[in-house]
C-alpha positions in Angstrom: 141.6 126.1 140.0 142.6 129.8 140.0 139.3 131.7 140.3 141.4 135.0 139.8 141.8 133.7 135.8 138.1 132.4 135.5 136.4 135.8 137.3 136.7 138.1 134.1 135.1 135.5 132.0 132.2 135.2 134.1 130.0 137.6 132.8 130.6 135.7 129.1 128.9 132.5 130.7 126.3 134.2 132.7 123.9 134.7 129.5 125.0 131.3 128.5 123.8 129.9 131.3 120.5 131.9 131.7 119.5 130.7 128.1 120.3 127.4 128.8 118.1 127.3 132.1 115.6 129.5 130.1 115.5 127.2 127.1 115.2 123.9 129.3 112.6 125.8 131.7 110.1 126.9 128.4 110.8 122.8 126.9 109.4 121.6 130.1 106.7 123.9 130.3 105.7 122.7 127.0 105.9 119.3 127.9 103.5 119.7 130.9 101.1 121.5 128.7 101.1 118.9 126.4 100.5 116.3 129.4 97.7 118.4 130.6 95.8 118.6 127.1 96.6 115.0 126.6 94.9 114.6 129.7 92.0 117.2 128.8 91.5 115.2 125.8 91.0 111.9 128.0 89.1 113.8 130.6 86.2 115.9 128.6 85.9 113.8 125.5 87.6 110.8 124.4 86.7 109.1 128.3 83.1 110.1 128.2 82.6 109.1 125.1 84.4 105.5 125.7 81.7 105.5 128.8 78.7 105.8 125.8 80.0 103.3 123.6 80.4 100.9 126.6 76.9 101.3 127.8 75.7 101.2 124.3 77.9 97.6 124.0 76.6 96.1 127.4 72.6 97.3 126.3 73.1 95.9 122.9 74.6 92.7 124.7 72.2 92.3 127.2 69.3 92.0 124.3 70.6 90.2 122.1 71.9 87.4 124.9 67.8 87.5 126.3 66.8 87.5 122.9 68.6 84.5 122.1 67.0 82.8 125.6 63.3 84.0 124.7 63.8 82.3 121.7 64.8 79.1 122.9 62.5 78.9 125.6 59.5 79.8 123.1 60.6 77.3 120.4 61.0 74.5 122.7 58.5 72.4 122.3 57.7 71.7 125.9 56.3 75.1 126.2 53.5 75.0 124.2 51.3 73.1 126.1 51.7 76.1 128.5 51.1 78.6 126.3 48.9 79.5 123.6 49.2 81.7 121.0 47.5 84.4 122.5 49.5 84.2 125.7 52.2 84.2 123.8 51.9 86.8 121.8 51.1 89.3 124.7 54.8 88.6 126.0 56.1 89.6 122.5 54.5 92.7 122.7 55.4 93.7 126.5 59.0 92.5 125.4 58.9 95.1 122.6 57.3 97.6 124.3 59.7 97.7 126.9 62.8 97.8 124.2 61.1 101.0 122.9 60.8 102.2 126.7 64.5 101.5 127.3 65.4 102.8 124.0 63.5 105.7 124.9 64.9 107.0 128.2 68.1 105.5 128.8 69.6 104.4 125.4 69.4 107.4 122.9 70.0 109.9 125.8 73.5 108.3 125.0 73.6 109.2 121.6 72.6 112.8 122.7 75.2 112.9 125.2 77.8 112.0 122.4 76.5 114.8 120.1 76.9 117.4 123.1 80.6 116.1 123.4 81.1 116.5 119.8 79.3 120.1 120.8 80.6 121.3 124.1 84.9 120.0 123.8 85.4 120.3 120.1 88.8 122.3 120.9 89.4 118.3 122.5 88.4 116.9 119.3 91.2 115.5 116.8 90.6 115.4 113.4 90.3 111.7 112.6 87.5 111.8 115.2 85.2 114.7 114.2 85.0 113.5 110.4 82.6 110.8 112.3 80.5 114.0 113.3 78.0 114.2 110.7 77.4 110.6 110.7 76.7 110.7 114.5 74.6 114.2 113.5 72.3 112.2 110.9 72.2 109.1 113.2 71.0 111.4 116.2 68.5 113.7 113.5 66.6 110.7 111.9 65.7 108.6 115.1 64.4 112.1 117.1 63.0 112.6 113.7 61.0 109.7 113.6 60.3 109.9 117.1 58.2 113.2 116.9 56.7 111.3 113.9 58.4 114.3 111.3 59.1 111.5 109.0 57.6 109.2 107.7 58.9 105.2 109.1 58.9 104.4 104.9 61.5 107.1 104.4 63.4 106.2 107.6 64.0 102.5 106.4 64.9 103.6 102.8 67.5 105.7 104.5 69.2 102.3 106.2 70.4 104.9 108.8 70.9 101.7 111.8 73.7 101.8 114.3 76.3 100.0 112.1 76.8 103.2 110.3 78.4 104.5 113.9 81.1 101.5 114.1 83.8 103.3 112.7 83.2 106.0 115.3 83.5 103.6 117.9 87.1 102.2 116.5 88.3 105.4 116.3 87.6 106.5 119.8 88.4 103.2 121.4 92.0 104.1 119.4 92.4 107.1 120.2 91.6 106.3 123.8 94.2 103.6 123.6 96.9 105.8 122.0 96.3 108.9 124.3 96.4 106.8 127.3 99.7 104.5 126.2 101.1 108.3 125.3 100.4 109.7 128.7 101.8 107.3 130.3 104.6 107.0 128.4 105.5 110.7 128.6 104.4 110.5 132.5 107.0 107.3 133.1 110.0 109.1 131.4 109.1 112.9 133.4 109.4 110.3 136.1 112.6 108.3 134.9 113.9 112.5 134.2 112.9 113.5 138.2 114.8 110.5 139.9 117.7 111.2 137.6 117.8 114.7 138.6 
């Protein structure tokens, strides 16, 4: 090639070249700060919540599964002659009490700590997920409600304000934990695929 002929051209591709390099550098900065909300998203919000609903799942579990054992052992007939009625209905009442205990101090702290997610990463937050908001807000306000005895336990049953009204919540964040984390690392395993290319 004769660089004599191609020299006076070269200030035509210069600027060519420098928006090119410009335009592919600003594309993958944009990618990368995509990744890193993606993974803000994951990090502040949409994991910690995920850890809330678990715990909730495996305390919910674990009751109903001894529930379920309790009730076997005190409808079998065997036991009977071991207990009486009175014994009996002492263990009920522990059993309960220590529910309400649990409940108490270790289960709706959980529900609190989702509120202050809602609270402290909203910018995190899509929108499919904070419509939930209120429901979690009125879930949250009734029981601490009813807790400080503000209300009275008629009103909060004829508000049929239980847990089930939080299910869809928990869908959409197992969902959106799903999709962010399939979408991660998808867009991780083709900047890959792009590096070893290069």
């Amino acid at each position: 090639m004769d660089w004599q002929n191609v020299i006076p051209f070269a200030p035509l591709f210069t600027p060519l070249i420098a928006s090119g390099a410009i335009y592919f550098s600003f594309r993958q900065y944009r990618f990368q700060k995509y990744l890193g909300f993606v993974e803000r998203q994951l990090d502040q919000f949409y994991g910690p919540m995920l850890g809330c609903i678990n715990y909730l799942d495996a305390n919910r579990a674990l009751r109903i599964f001894l529930y379920e054992k309790e009730s076997e052992v005190m409808n079998d007939n065997d036991i009977d002659e071991f207990l009486d009625n009175k014994v009996r209905l002492e263990y009920i009442n522990n059993s309960i009490a220590y529910d309400n205990k649990i409940f108490l101090e270790q289960v709706f702290p959980q529900y609190r700590k989702m509120l202050s997610l809602f609270s402290e990463h909203s910018s995190c937050v899509l929108p499919e997920t904070m419509k939930h908001y209120q429901t979690l807000y009125k879930f949250v306000g009734i029981w601490e409600r009813h807790f400080a005895k503000a209300v009275n336990r008629e009103v909060v049953a004829r508000l049929d304000f239980e847990e089930d009204k939080l299910i869809d919540l928990y869908l959409n964040i197992r969902q959106t934990v799903d999709k962010l984390q399939k979408e991660l690392l998808s867009k991780k395993s083709h900047e890959n695929l792009k590096n070893k290319i290069k």
